[in-house]
C-alpha positions in Angstrom: 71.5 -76.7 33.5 71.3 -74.4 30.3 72.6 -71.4 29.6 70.3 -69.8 26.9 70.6 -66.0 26.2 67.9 -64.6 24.6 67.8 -60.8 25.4 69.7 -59.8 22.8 67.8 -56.7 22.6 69.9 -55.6 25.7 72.9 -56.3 24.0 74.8 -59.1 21.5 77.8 -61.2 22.3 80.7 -59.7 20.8 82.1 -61.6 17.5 85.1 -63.1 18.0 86.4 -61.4 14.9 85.9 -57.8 16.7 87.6 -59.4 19.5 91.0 -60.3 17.7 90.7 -56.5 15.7 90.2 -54.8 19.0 93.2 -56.4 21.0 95.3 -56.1 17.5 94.3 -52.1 17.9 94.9 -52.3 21.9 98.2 -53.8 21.1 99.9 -52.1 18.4 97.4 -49.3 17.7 98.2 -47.0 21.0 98.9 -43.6 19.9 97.1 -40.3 20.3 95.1 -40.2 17.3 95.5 -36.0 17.1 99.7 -36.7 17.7 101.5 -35.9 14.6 104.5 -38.6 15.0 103.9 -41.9 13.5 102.3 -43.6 16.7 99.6 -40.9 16.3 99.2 -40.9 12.5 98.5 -44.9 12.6 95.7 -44.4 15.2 94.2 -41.4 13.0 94.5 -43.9 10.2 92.6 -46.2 11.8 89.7 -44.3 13.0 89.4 -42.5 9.7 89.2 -45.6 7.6 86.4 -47.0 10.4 84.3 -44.0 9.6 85.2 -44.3 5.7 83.8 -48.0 5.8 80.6 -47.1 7.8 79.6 -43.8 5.2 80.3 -46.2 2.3 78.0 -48.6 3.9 74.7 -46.0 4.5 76.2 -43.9 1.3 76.5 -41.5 3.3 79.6 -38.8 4.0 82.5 -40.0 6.2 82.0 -36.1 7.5 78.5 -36.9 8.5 79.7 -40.0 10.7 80.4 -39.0 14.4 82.1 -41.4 17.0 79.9 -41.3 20.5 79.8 -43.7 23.6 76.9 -45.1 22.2 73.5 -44.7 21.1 72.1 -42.3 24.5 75.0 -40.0 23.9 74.1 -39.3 20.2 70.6 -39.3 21.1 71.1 -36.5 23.5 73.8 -34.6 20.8 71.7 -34.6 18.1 68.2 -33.5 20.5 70.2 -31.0 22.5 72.2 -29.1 19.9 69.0 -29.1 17.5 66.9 -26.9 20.3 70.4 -25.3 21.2 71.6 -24.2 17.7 68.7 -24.8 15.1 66.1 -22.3 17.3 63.8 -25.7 17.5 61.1 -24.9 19.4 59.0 -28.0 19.0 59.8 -31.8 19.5 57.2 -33.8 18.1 57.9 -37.3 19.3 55.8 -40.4 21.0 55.4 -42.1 24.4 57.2 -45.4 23.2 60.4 -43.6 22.5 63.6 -44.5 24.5 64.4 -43.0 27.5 67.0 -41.5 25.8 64.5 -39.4 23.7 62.0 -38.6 26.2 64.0 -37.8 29.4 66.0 -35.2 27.1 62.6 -33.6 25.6 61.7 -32.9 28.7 64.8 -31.9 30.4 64.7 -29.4 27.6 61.1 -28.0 28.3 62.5 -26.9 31.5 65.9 -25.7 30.1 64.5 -23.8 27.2 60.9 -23.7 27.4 60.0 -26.0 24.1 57.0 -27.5 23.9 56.7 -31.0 23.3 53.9 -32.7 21.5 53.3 -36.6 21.5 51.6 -38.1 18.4 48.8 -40.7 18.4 49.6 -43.8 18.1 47.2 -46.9 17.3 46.4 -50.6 19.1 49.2 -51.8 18.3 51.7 -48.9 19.1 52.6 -47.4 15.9 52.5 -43.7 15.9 49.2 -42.2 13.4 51.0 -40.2 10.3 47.5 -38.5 10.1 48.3 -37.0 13.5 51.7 -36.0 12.7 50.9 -34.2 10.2 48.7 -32.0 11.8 51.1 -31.5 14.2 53.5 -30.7 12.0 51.2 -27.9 10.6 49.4 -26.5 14.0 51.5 -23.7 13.5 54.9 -22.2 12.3 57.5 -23.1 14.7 60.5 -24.7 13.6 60.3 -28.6 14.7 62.0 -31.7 14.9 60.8 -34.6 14.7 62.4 -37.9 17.0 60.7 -40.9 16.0 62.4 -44.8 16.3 63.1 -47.4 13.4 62.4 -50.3 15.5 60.9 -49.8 19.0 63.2 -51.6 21.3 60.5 -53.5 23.1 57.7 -54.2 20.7 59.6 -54.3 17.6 57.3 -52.6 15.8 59.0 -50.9 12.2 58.3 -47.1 11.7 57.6 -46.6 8.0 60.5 -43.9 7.9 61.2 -42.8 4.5 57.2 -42.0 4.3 58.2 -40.0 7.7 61.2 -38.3 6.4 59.1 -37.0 3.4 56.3 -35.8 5.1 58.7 -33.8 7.5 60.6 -32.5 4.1 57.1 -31.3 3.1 56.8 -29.4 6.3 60.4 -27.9 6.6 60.9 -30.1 9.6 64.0 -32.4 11.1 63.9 -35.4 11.6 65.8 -37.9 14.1 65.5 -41.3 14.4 66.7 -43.7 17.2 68.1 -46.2 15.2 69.8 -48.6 17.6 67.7 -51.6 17.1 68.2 -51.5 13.5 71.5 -50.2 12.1 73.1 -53.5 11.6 69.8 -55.6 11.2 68.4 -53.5 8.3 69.6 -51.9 5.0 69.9 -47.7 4.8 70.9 -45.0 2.3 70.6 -42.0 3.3 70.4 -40.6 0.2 66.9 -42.2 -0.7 65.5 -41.4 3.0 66.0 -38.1 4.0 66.9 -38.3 6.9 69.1 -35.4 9.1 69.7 -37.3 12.4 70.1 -41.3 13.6 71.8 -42.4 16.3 73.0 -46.1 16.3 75.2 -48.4 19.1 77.4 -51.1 18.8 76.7 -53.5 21.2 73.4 -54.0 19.5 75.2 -55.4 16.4 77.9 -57.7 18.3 80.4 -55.4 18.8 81.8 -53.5 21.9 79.8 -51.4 24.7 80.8 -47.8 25.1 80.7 -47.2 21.0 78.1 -45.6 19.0 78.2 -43.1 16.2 75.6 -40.1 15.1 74.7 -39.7 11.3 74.3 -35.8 11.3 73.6 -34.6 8.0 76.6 -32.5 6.2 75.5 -28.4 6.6 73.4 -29.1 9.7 74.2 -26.3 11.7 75.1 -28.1 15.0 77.6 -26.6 16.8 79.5 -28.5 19.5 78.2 -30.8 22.1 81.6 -31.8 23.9 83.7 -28.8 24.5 87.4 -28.8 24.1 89.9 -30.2 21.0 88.9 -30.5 17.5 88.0 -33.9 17.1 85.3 -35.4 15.7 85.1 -32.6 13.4 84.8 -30.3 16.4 81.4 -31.9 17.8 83.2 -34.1 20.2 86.1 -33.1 21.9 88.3 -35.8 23.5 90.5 -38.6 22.4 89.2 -40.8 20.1 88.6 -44.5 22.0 90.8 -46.1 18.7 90.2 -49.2 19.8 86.4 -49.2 20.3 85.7 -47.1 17.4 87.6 -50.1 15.3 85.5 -52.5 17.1 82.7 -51.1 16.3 83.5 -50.4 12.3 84.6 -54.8 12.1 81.1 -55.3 13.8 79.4 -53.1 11.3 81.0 -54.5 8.5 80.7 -57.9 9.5 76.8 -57.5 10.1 76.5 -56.0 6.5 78.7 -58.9 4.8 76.4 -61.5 6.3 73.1 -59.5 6.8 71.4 -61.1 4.4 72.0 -64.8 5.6 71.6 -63.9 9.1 68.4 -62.3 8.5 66.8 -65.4 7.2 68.5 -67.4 9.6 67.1 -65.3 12.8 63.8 -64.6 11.1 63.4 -68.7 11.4 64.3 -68.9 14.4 61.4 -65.9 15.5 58.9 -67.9 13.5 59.8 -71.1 15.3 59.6 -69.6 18.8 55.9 -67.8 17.7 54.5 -71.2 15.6 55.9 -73.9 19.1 55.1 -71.3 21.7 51.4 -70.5 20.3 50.9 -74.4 20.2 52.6 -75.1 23.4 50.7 -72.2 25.3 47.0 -71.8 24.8 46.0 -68.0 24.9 49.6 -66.8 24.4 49.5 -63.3 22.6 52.2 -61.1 21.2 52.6 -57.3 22.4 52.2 -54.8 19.7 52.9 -56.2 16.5 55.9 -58.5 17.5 54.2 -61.4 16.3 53.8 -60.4 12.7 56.5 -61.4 11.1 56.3 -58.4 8.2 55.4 -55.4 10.2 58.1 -56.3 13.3 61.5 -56.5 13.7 63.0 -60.3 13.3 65.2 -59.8 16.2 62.6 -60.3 19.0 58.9 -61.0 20.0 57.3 -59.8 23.3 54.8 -62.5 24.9 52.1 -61.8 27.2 51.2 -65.0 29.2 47.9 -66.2 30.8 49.0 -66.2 34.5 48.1 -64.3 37.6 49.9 -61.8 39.6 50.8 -63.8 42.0 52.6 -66.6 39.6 53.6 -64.3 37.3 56.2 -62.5 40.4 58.0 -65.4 40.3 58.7 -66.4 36.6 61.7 -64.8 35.8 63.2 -65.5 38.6 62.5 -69.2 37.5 63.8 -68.8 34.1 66.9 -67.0 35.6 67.4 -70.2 38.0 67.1 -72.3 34.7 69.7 -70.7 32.9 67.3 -68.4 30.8 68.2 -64.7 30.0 65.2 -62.7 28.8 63.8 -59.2 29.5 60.7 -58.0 31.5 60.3 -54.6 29.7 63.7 -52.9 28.6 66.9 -53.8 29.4 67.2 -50.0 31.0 63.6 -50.8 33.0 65.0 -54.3 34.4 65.7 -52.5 37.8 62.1 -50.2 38.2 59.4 -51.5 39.8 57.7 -48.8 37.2 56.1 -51.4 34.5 57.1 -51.0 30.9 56.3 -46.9 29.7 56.1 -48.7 26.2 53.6 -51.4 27.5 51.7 -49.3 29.9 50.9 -46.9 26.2 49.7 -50.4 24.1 48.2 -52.7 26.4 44.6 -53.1 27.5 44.4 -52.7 31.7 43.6 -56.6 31.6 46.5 -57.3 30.2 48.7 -55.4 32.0 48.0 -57.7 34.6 49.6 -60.2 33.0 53.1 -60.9 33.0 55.0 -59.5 29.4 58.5 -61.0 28.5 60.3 -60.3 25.3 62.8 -62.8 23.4 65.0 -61.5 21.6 67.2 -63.1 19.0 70.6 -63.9 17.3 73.0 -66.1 14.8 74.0 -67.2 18.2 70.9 -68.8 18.8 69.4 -72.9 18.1 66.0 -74.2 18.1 67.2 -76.4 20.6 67.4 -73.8 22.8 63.9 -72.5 21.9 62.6 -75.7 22.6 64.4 -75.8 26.1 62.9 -72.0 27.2 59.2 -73.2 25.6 59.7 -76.6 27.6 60.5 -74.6 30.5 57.5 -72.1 30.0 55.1 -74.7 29.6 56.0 -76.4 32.5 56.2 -73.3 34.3 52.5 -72.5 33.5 50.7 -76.1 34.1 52.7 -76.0 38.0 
């Protein structure tokens, strides 16, 4: 039997190089990064210089780099201190967002009494700047805006520096979940301007539990974690050394190599749309996953031609072949609730119809593609 992952959407295999860093770190590295002895002063060293190397990469100021658990966390930081501290009092966002984003906007309709408003989006899920903008303009209340780079299911690409400008024009904030992207795609934040991204590590092959915010210098945020001083005061606890070195060797790993890894996984997406098409009549591709310039290359979502009935069973036939994909999210895998992203872009006909994404790495061979297509097919002619 196979073992073919290909829900790297969910999360990456950790490099091998982050690996050796992190146990060099967990081994030698194990002072309290706020101590003042030497012990301490290494591990302070160390988590500065990680947050040195990932400014220099996004051009951005090492103050404006804050170590989280991961993307949710910053997500929740950036959204909760921004109604908290910045007298927000509208959220303009969509219904494709992350969990992350949504569940917090409205926790914070109840805590605070914002409103929240949810902008258009078209066929294919991308959100209508038409409609923004009038939403940005309805009236004079001070807004931010949480929109995503790359939707985590679809992979559809938000045009964000023409959303940053158009919320500069309207003396809004702007947030972006950028989890499926930091590490796949280029930034400077000083050509997009930007105030707010969160971004994780385990979608870039390095460790769970790490994630950092980009919160633009002079922001006004106040703390979210209450206690010592680090993390220039937003986050109070003890630095996770270790992780936060993980995730710097995975970021600057996926920026050494982006551009051979790019084309390298963007072949690979192409392959698995051009033999899968051919191999499955009446295949189609969710949102605009199968378009090679207006998605992500990371991942394609596939509704098939089955029934109900069938279509209950298939991944638990492609889990019994050795076949690791995703029905909806990774964070949906466990609802019986459908895809909220699906259920916003999909005709009623075809949410019928079972929808799986694929999703992609340097990890990954056309000989396994040709395995989970071999498998697919077979599934379907049964």
């Amino acid at each position: 039997m196979e073992n073919i992952y290909l829900d790297n959407a969910a999360t990456t295999q950790i490099r091998e190089e982050v690996i050796l860093k992190m146990h060099e770190v967990l081994s030698d590295y194990y002072g309290n990064p706020s101590s003042t002895h030497a012990f301490g002063r290494s591990a302070k060293t160390a988590v500065e210089s990680a947050r040195k190397s990932i400014a220099k990469h996004m051009n951005a100021h090492p103050s404006e780099i804050i170590f989280t658990s991961g993307g949710t966390e910053a997500d929740n930081m950036i959204i909760r201190c921004a109604v908290r501290d910045l007298d927000v009092k509208t959220i303009i966002t969509s219904k494709i967002e992350h969990h992350a984003v949504l569940h917090t906007s409205e926790d914070l309709v109840q805590e605070y009494g914002i409103t929240v408003d949810y902008v258009d989006l078209d066929d294919k899920g991308n959100p209508e700047l038409s409609h923004l903008e009038q939403l940005l303009q309805k009236d004079k209340s001070k807004k931010l805006v949480s929109l995503m780079h790359v939707n985590n299911e679809i992979g559809n690409v938000l045009p964000i520096d023409a959303v940053a400008v158009l919320c500069k024009e309207n003396d809004a904030l702007f947030h972006s979940d950028t989890v499926q992207s930091i590490g796949h795609f280029e930034w400077d934040v000083q050509q997009t301007p930007i105030d707010f991204m969160a971004a994780s590590a385990h979608k870039f092959h390095g460790p769970k539990g790490a994630g950092f915010a980009f919160i633009r210098q002079k922001s006004g945020l106040k703390p979210f974690i209450s206690g010592g001083s680090q993390e220039r005061g937003y986050r109070a606890g003890t630095e996770s050394v270790h992780n936060i070195v993980g995730l710097e060797e995975a970021f600057r790993l996926a920026y050494e190599n982006l551009i051979e890894e790019r084309e390298y996984v963007t072949g690979l997406k192409k392959y698995f749309i051009d033999k899968l098409s051919k191999s499955v009549p009446n295949v189609s591709f969710n949102g605009h996953s199968g378009d090679l310039d207006k998605s992500t290359y990371t991942l394609v979502n596939t509704c098939l031609p089955l029934d109900q009935e069938k279509a209950l069973l298939l991944l638990f036939h492609l889990d019994i072949k050795g076949i690791a994909c995703s029905k909806g999210s990774a964070c949906q895998s466990g609802s019986d609730a459908g895809s909220h992203v699906l259920n916003q872009v999909l005709c009623e006909e075809d949410l019928k119809k079972p929808s799986l994404r694929f999703s992609f790495s340097k990890y990954n061979t056309t000989k396994e593609l040709d395995y989970v297509i071999g498998v697919l097919k077979e599934f379907m002619e049964g």
